[in-house]
KEBASE-508580 format. One record per residue: residue number from 0; residue in one letter; x, y negated, z negated of N, C-alpha, C in turn. Coordinates in steps of 0.001 Angstrom, whole numbers, plus 500000, padded with zeros to 6 digits. Atoms other than C-alpha are relative to their C-alpha. Example, Ala and Ser with C-alpha at 12.3 -4.5 7.8 and 13.67 -1.06 7.14 Angstrom:
pt pos = 0	code = a	n.east = 500890	n.north = 501190	n.up = 500000	ca.east = 512300	ca.north = 504500	ca.up = 492200	c.east = 500900	c.north = 498800	c.up = 500000
pt pos = 1	code = s	n.east = 499180	n.north = 501190	n.up = 500060	ca.east = 513670	ca.north = 501060	ca.up = 492860	c.east = 499230	c.north = 498910	c.up = 499270
! end
This chain:
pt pos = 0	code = x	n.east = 498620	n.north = 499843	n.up = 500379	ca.east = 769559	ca.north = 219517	ca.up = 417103	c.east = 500577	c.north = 498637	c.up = 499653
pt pos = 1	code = x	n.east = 499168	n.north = 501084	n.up = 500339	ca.east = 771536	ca.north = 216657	ca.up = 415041	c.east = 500859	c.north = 499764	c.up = 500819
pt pos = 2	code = x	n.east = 498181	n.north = 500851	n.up = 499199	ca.east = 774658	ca.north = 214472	ca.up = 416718	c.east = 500511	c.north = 500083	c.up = 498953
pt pos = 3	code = x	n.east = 498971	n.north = 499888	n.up = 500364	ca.east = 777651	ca.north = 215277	ca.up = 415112	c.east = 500697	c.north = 498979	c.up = 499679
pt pos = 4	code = x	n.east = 499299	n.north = 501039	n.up = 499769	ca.east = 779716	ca.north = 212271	ca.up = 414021	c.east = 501103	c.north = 500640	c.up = 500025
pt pos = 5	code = x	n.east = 498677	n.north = 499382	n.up = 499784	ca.east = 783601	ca.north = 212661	ca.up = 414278	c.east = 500472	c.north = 500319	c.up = 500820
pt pos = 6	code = x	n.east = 499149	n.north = 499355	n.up = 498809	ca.east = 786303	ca.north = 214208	ca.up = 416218	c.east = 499970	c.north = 501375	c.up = 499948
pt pos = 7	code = x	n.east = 499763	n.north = 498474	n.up = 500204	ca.east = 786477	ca.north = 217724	ca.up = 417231	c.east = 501476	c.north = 500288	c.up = 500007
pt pos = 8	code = x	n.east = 498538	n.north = 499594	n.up = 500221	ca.east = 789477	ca.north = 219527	ca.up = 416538	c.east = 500714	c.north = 499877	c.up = 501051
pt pos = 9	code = x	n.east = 499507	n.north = 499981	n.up = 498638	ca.east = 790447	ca.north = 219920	ca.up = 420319	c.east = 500420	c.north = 498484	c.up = 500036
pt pos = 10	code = x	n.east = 499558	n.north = 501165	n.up = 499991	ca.east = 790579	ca.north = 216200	ca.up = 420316	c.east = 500527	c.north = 499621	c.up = 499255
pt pos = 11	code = x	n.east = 498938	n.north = 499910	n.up = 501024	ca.east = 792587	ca.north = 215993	ca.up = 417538	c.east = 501127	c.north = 500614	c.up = 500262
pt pos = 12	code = x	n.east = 498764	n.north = 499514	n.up = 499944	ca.east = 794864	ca.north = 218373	ca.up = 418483	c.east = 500632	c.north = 499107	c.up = 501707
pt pos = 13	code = x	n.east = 499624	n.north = 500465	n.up = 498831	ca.east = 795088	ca.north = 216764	ca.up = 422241	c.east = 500668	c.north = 498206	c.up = 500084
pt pos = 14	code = x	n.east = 499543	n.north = 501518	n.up = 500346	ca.east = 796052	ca.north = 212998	ca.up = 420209	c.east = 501376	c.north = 500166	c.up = 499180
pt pos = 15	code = x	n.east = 498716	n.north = 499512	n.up = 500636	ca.east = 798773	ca.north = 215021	ca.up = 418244	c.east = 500955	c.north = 500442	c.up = 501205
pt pos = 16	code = x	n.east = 498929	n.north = 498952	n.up = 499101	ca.east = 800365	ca.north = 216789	ca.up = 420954	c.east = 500166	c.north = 498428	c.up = 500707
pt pos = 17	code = x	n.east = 499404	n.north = 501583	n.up = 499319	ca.east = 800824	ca.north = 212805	ca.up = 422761	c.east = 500799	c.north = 499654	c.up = 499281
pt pos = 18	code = x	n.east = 499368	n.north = 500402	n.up = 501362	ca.east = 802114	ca.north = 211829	ca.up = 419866	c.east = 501268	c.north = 500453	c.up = 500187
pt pos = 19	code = x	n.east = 499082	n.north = 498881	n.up = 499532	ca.east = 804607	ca.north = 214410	ca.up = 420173	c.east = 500915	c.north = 499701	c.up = 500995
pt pos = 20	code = x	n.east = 499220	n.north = 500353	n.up = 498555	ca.east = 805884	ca.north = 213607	ca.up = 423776	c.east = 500604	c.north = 499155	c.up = 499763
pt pos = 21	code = x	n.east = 499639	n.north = 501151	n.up = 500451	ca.east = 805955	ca.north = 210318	ca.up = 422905	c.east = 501218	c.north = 500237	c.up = 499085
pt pos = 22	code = x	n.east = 498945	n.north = 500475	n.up = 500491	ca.east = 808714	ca.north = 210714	ca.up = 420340	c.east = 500974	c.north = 501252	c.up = 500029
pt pos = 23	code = x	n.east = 498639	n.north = 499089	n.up = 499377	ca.east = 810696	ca.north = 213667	ca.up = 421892	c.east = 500302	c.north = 499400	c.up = 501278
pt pos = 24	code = x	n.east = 499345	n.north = 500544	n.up = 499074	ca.east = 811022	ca.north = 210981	ca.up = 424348	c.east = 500577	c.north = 499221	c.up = 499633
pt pos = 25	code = x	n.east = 498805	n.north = 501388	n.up = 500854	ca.east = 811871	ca.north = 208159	ca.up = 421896	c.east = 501210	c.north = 500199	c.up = 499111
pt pos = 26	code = x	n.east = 498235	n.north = 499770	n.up = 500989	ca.east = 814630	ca.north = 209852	ca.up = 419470	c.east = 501205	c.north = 500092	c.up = 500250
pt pos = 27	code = x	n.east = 498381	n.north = 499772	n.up = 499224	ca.east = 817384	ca.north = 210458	ca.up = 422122	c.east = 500053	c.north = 498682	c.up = 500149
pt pos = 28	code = x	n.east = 499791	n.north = 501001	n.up = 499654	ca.east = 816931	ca.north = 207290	ca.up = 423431	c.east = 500884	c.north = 498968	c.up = 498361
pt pos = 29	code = x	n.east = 499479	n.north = 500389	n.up = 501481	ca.east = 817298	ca.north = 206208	ca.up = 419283	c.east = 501235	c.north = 500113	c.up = 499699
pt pos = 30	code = x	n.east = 498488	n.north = 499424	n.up = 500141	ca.east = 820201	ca.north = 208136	ca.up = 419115	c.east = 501145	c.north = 498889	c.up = 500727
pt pos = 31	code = x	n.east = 498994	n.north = 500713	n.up = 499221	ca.east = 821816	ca.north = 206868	ca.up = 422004	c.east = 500029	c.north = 497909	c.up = 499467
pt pos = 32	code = x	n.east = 499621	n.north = 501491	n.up = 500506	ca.east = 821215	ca.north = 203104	ca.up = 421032	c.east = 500888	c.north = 499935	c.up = 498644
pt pos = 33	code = x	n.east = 499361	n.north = 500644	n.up = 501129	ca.east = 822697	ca.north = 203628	ca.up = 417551	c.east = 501128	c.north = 500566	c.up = 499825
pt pos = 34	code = x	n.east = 498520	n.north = 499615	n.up = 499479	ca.east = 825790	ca.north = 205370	ca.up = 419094	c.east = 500647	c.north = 498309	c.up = 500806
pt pos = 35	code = x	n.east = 498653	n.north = 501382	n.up = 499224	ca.east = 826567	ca.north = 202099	ca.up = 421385	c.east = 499604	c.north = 499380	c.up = 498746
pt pos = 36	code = x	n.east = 499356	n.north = 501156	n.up = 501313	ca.east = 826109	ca.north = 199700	ca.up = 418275	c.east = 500986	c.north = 500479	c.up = 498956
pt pos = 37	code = x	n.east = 498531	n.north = 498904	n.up = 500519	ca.east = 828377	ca.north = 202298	ca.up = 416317	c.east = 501253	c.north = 499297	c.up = 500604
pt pos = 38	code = x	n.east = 498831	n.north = 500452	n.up = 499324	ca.east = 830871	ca.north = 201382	ca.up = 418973	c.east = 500578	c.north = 498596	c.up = 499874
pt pos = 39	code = x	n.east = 499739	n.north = 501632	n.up = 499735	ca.east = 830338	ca.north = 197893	ca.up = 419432	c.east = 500397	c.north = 499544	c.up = 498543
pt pos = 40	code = x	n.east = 500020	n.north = 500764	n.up = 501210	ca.east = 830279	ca.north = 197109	ca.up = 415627	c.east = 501442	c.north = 500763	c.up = 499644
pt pos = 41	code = x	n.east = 498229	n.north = 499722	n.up = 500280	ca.east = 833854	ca.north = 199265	ca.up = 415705	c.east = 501200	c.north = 499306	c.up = 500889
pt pos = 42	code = x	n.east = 499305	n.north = 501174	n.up = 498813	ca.east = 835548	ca.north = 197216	ca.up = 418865	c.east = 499783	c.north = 498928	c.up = 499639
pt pos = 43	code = x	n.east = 499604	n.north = 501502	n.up = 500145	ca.east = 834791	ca.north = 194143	ca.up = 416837	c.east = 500888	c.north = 500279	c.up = 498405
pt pos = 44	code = x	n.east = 499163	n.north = 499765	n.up = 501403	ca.east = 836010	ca.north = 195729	ca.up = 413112	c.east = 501540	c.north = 500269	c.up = 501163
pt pos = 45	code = x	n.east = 498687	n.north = 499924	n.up = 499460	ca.east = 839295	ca.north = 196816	ca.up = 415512	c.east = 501049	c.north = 498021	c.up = 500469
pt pos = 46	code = x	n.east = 500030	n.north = 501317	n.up = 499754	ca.east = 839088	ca.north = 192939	ca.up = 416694	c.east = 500588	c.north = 499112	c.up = 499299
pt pos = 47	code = x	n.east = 499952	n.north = 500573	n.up = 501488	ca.east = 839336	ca.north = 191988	ca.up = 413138	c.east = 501542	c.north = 500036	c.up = 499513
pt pos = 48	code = x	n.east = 498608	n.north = 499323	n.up = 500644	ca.east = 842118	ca.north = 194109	ca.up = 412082	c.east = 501151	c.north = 499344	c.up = 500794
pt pos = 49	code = x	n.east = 499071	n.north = 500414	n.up = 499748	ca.east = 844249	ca.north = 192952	ca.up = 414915	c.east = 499715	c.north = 498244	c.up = 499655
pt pos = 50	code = x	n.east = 499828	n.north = 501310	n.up = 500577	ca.east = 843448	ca.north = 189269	ca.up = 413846	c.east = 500449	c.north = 499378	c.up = 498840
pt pos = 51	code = x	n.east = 499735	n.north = 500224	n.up = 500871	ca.east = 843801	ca.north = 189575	ca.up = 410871	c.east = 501942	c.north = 500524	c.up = 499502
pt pos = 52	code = x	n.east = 498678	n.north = 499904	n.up = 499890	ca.east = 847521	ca.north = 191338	ca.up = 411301	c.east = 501088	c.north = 498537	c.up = 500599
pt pos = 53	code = x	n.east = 498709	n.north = 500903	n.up = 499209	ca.east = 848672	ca.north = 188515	ca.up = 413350	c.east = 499927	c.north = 498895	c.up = 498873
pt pos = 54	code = x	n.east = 500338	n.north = 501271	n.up = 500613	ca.east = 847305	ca.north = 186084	ca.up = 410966	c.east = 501137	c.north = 499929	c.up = 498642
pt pos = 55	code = x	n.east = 499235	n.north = 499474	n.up = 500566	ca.east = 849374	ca.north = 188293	ca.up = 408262	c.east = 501451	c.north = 499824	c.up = 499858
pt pos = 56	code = x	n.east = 498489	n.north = 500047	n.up = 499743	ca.east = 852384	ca.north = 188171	ca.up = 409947	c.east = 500330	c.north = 498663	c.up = 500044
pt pos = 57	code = x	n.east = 499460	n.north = 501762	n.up = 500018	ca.east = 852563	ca.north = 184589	ca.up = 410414	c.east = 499961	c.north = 499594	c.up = 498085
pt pos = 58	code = x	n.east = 499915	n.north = 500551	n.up = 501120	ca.east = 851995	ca.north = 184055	ca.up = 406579	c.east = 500903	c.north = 500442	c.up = 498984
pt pos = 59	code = x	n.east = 498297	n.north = 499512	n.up = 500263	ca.east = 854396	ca.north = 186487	ca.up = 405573	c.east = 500724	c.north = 500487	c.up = 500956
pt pos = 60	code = x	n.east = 499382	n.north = 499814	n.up = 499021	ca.east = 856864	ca.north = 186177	ca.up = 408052	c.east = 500800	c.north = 501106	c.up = 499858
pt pos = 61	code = x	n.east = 499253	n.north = 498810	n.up = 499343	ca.east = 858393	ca.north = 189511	ca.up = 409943	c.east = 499758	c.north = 500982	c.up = 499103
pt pos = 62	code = x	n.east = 500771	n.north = 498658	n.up = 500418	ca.east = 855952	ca.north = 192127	ca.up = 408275	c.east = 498377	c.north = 499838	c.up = 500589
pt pos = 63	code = x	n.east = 501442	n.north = 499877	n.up = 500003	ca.east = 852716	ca.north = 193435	ca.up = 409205	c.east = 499829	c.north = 500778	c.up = 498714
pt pos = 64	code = x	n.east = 500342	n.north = 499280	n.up = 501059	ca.east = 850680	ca.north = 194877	ca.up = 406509	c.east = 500033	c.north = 501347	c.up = 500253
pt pos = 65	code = x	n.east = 500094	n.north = 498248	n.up = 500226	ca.east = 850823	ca.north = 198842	ca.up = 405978	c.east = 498882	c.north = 500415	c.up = 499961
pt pos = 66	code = x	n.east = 501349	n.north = 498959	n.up = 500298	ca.east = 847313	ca.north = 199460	ca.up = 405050	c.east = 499021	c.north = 498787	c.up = 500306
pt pos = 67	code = x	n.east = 500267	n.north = 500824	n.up = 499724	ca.east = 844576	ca.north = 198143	ca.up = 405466	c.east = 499538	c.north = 498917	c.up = 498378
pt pos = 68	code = x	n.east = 499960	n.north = 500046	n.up = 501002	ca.east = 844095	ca.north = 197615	ca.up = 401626	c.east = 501075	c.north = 498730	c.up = 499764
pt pos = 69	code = x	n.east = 499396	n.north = 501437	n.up = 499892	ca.east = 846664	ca.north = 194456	ca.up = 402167	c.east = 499631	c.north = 499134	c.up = 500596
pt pos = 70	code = x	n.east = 500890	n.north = 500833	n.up = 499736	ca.east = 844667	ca.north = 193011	ca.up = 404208	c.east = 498269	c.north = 499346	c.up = 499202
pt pos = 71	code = x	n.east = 501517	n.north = 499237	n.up = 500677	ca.east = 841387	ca.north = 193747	ca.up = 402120	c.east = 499990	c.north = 498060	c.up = 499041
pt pos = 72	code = x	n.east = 500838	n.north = 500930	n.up = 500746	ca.east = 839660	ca.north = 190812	ca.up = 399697	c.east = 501658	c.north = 500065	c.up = 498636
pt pos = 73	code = x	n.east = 499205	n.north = 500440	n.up = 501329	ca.east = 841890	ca.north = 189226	ca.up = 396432	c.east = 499121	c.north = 500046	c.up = 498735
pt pos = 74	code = x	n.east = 500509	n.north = 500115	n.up = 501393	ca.east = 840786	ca.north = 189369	ca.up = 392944	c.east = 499896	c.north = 498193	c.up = 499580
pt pos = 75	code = x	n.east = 499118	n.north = 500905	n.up = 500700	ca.east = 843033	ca.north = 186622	ca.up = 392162	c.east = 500201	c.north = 498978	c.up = 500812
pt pos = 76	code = x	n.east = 498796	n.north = 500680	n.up = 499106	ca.east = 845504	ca.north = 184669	ca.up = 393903	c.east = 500009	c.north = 500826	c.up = 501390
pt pos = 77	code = x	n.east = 499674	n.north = 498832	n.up = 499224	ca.east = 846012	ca.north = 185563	ca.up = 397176	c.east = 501858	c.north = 500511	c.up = 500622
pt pos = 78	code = x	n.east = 498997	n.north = 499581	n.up = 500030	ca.east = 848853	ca.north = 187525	ca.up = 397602	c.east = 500920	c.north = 501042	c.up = 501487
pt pos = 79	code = x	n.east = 499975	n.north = 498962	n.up = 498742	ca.east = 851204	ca.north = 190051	ca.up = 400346	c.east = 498872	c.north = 501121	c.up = 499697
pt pos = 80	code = x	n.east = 500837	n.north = 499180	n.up = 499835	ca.east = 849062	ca.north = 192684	ca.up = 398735	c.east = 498611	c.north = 500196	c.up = 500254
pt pos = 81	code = x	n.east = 501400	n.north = 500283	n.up = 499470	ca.east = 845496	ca.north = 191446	ca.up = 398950	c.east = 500123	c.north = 498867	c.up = 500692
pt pos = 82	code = x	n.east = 499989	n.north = 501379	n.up = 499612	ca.east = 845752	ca.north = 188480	ca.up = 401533	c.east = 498569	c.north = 499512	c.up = 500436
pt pos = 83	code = x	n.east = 501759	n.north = 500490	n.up = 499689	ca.east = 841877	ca.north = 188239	ca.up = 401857	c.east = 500125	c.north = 500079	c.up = 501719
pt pos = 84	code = x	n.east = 500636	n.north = 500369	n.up = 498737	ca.east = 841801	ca.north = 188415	ca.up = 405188	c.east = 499058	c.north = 501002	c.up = 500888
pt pos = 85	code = x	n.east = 500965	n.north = 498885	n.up = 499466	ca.east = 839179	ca.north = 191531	ca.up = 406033	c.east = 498906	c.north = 499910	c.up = 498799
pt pos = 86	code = x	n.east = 501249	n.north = 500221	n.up = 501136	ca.east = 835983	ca.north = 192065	ca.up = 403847	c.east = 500393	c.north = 501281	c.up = 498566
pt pos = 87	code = x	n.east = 499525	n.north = 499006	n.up = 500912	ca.east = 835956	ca.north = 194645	ca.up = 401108	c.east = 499197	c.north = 501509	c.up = 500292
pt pos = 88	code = x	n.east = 500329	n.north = 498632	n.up = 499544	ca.east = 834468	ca.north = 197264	ca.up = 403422	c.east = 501040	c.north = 500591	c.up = 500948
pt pos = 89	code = x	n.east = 498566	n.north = 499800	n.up = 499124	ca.east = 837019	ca.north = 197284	ca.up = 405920	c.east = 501150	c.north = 500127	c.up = 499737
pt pos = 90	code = x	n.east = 498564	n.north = 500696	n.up = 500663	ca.east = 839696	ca.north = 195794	ca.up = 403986	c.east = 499774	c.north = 501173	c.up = 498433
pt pos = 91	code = x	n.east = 500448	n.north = 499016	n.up = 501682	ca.east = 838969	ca.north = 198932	ca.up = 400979	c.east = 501114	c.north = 500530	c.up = 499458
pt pos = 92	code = x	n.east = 498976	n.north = 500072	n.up = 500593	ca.east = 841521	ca.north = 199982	ca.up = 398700	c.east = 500650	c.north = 501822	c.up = 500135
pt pos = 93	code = x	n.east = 499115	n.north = 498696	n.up = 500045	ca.east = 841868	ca.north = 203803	ca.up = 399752	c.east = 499754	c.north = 500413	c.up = 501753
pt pos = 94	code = x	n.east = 500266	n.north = 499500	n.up = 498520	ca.east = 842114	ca.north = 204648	ca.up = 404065	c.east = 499516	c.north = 501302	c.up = 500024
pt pos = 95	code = x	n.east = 500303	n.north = 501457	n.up = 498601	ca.east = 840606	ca.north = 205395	ca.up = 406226	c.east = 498494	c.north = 499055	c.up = 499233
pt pos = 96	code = x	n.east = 500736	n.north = 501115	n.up = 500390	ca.east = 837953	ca.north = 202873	ca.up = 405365	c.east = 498558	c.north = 500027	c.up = 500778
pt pos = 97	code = x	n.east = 501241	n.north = 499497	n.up = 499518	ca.east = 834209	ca.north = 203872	ca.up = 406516	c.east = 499252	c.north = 498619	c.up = 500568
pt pos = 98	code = x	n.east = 500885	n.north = 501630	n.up = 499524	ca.east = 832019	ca.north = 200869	ca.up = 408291	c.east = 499680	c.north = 500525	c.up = 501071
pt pos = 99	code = x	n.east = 500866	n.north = 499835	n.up = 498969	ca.east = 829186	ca.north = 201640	ca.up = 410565	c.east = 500445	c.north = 501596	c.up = 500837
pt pos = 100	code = x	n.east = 499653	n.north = 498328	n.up = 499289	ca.east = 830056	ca.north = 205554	ca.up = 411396	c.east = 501058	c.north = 500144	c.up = 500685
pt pos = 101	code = x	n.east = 498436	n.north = 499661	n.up = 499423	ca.east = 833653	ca.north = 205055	ca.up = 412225	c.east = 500921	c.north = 499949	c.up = 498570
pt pos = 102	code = x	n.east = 499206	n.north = 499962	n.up = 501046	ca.east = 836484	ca.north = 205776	ca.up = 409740	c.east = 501220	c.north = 499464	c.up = 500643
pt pos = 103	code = x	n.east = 499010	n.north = 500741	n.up = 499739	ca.east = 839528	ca.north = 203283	ca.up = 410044	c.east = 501144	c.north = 499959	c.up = 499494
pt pos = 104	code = x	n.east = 498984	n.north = 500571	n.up = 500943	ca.east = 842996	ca.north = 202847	ca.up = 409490	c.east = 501111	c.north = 499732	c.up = 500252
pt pos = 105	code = x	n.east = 499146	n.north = 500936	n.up = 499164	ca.east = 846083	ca.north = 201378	ca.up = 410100	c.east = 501669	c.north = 500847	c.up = 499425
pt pos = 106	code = x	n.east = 499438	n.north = 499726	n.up = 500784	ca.east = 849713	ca.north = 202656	ca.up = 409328	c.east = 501260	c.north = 499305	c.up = 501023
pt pos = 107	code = x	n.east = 498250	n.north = 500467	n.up = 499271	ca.east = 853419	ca.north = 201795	ca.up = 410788	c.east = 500803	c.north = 499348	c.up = 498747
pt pos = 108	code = x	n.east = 498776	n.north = 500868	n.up = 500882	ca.east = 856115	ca.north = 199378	ca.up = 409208	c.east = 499937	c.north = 498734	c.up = 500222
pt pos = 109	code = x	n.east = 499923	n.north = 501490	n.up = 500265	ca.east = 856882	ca.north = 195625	ca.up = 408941	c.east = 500036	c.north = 499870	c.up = 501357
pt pos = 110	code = x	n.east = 499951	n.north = 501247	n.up = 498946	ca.east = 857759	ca.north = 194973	ca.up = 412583	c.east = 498798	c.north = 500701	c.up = 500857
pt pos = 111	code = x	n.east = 501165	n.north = 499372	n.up = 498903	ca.east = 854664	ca.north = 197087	ca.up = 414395	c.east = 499218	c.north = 500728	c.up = 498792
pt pos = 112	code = x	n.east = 501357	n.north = 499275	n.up = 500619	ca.east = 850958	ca.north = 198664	ca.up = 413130	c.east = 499760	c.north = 500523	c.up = 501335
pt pos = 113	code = x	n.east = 501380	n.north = 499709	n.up = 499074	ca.east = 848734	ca.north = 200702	ca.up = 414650	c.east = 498969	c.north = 500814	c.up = 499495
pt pos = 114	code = x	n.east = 501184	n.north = 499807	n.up = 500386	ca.east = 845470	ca.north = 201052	ca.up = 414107	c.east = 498544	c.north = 500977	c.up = 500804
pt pos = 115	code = x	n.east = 500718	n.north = 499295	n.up = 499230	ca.east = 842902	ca.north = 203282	ca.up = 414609	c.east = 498119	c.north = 500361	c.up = 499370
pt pos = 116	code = x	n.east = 500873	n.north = 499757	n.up = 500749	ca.east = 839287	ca.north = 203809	ca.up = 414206	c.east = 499170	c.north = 501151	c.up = 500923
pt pos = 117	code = x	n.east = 500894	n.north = 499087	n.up = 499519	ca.east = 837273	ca.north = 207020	ca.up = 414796	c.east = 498695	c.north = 500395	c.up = 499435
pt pos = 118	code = x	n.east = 501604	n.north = 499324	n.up = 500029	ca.east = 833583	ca.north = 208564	ca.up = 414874	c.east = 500176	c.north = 500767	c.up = 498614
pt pos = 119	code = x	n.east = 500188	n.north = 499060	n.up = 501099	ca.east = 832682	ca.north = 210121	ca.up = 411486	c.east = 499681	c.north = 501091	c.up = 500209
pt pos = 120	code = x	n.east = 500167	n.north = 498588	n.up = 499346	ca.east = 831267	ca.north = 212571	ca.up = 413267	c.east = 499579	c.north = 499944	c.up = 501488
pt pos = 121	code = x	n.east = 499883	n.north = 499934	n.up = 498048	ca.east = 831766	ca.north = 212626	ca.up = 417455	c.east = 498344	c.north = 500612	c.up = 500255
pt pos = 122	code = x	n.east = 501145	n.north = 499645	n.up = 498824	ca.east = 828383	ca.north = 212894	ca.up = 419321	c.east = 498706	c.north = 499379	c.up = 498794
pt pos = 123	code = x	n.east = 501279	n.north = 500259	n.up = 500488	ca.east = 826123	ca.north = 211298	ca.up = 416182	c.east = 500519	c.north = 498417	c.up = 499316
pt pos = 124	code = x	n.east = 499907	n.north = 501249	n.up = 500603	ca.east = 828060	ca.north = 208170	ca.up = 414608	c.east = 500313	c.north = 499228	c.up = 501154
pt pos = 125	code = x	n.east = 499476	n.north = 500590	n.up = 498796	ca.east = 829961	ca.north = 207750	ca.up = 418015	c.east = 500194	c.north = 500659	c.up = 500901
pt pos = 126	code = x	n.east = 499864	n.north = 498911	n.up = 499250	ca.east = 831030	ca.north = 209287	ca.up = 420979	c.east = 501523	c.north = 499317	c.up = 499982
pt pos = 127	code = x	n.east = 498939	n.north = 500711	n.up = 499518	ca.east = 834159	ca.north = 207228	ca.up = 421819	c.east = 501410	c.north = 499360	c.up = 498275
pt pos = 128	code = x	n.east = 498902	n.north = 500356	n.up = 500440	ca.east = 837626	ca.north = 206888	ca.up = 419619	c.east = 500873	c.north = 498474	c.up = 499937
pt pos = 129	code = x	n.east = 499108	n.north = 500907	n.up = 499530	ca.east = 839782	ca.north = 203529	ca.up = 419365	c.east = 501162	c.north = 499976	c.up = 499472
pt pos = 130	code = x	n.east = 498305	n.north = 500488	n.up = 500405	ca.east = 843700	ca.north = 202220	ca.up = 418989	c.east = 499965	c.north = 498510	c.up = 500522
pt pos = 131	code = x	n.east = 499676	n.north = 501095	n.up = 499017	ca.east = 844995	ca.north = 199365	ca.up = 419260	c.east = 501405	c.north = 500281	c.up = 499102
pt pos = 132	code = x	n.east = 498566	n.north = 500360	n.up = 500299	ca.east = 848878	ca.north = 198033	ca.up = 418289	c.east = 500092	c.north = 498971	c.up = 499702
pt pos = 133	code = x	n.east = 499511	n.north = 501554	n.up = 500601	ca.east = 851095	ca.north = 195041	ca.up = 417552	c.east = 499521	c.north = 499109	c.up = 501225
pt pos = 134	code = x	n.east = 500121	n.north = 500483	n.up = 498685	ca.east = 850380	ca.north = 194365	ca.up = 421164	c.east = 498515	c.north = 499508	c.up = 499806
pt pos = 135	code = x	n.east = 501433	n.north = 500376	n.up = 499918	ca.east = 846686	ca.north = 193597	ca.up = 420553	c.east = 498927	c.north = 500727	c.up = 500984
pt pos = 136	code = x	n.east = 500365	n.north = 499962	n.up = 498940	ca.east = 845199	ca.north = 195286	ca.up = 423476	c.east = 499135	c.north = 501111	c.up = 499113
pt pos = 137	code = x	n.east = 500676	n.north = 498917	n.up = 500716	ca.east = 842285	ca.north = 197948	ca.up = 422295	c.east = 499466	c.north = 501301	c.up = 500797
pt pos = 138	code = x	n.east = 500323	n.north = 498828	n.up = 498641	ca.east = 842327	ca.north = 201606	ca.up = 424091	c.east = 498767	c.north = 500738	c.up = 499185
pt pos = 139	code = x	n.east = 500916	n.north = 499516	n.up = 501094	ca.east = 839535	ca.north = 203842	ca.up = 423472	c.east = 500276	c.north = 501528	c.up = 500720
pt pos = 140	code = x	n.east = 499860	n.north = 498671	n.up = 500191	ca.east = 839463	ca.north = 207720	ca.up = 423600	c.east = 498848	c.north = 500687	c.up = 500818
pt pos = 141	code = x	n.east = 501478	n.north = 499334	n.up = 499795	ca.east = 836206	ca.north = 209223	ca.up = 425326	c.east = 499283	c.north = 500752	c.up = 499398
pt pos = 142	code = x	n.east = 500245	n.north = 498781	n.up = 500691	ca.east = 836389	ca.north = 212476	ca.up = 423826	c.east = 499731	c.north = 499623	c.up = 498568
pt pos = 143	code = x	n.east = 499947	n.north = 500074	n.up = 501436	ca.east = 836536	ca.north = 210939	ca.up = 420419	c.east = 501048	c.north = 500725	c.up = 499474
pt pos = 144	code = x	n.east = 498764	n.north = 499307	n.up = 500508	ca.east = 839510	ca.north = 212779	ca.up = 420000	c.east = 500855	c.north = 499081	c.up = 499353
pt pos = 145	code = x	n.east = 499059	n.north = 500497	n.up = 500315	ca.east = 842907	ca.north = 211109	ca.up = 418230	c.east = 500337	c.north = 498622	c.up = 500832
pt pos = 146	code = x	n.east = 499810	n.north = 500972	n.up = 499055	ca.east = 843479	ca.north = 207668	ca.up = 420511	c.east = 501759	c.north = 499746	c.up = 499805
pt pos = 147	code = x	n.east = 498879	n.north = 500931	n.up = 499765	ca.east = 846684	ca.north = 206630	ca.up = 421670	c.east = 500347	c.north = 499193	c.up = 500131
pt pos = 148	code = x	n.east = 499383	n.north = 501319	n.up = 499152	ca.east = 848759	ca.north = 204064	ca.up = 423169	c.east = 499797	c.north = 500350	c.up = 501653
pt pos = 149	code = x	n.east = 500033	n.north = 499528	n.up = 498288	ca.east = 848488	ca.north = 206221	ca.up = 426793	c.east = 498298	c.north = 500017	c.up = 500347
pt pos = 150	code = x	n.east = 501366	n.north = 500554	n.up = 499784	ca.east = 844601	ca.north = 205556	ca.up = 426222	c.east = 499923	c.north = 499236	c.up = 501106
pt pos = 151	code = x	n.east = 500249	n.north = 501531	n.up = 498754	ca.east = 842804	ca.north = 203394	ca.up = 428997	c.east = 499828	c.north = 498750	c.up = 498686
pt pos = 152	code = x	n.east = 500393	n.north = 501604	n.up = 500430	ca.east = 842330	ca.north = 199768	ca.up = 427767	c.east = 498627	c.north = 500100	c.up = 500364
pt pos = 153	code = x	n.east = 500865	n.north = 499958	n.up = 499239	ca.east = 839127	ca.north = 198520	ca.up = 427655	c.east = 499875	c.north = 499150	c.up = 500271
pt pos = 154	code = x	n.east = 499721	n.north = 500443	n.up = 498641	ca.east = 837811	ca.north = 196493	ca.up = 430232	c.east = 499481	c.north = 498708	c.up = 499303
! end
């Protein structure tokens, strides 16, 4: 009787089915990591926005900007309406403003903003909601629901 070279099927199927385990153990974990950088890369775009408001207000004195589209990149000159001071993903010319699986945006009047950025879609871009105000302070939402001002702060 000849030797066989190769694998038998059984062992083939018993290197697939590992395989397997292996990454119905690694995709949640996937998930979950590219939910907290979701977050984190929106708690520093929120970061932004209020820096870039205060920076706003000091250059044109006793207004914040309305959108975030006044803050956003210049063509030209820079001006109240484009004062360059956000990028041209953040800073985009129609709200809310998409960056890293949160949608952003800012609204109020000259003497107060508030800003807000949420999950594109709750439980896969993010889990967690943010606000912040003129006050600077940045609350976040858990639920991903709407964020307030009666939000916790975070820590």
């Amino acid at each position: 009787m000849r030797k066989q070279k190769g694998f038998s099927l059984i062992e083939l199927l018993i290197v697939v089915a590992i395989i397997l385990i292996i990454a119905a153990i690694a995709i949640p974990n996937l998930l979950r990591s590219r939910i907290a950088a979701n977050e984190a890369s929106a708690v520093g775009s929120m970061r932004s926005v209020n820096t870039a408001q205060i920076t706003y207000a000091s250059t044109y004195p006793g207004s914040f900007a309305i959108s975030l589209m006044n803050l956003g990149p210049s063509t030209g000159a820079v001006t109240s309406s484009a004062a360059g001071l956000l990028d041209n993903v953040l800073g985009c010319t129609t709200q809310p403003c998409t960056k890293s699986g949160y949608k952003f945006s800012i609204s109020g009047g000259t003497s107060e903003y508030l800003s807000t950025g949420v999950p594109s879609s709750v439980g896969q871009t993010g889990q967690r909601s943010f606000f912040s105000d003129s006050s600077g302070v940045i609350r976040y939402d858990p639920t991903g629901g709407t964020p307030t001002a009666t939000n916790s702060p975070l820590q």
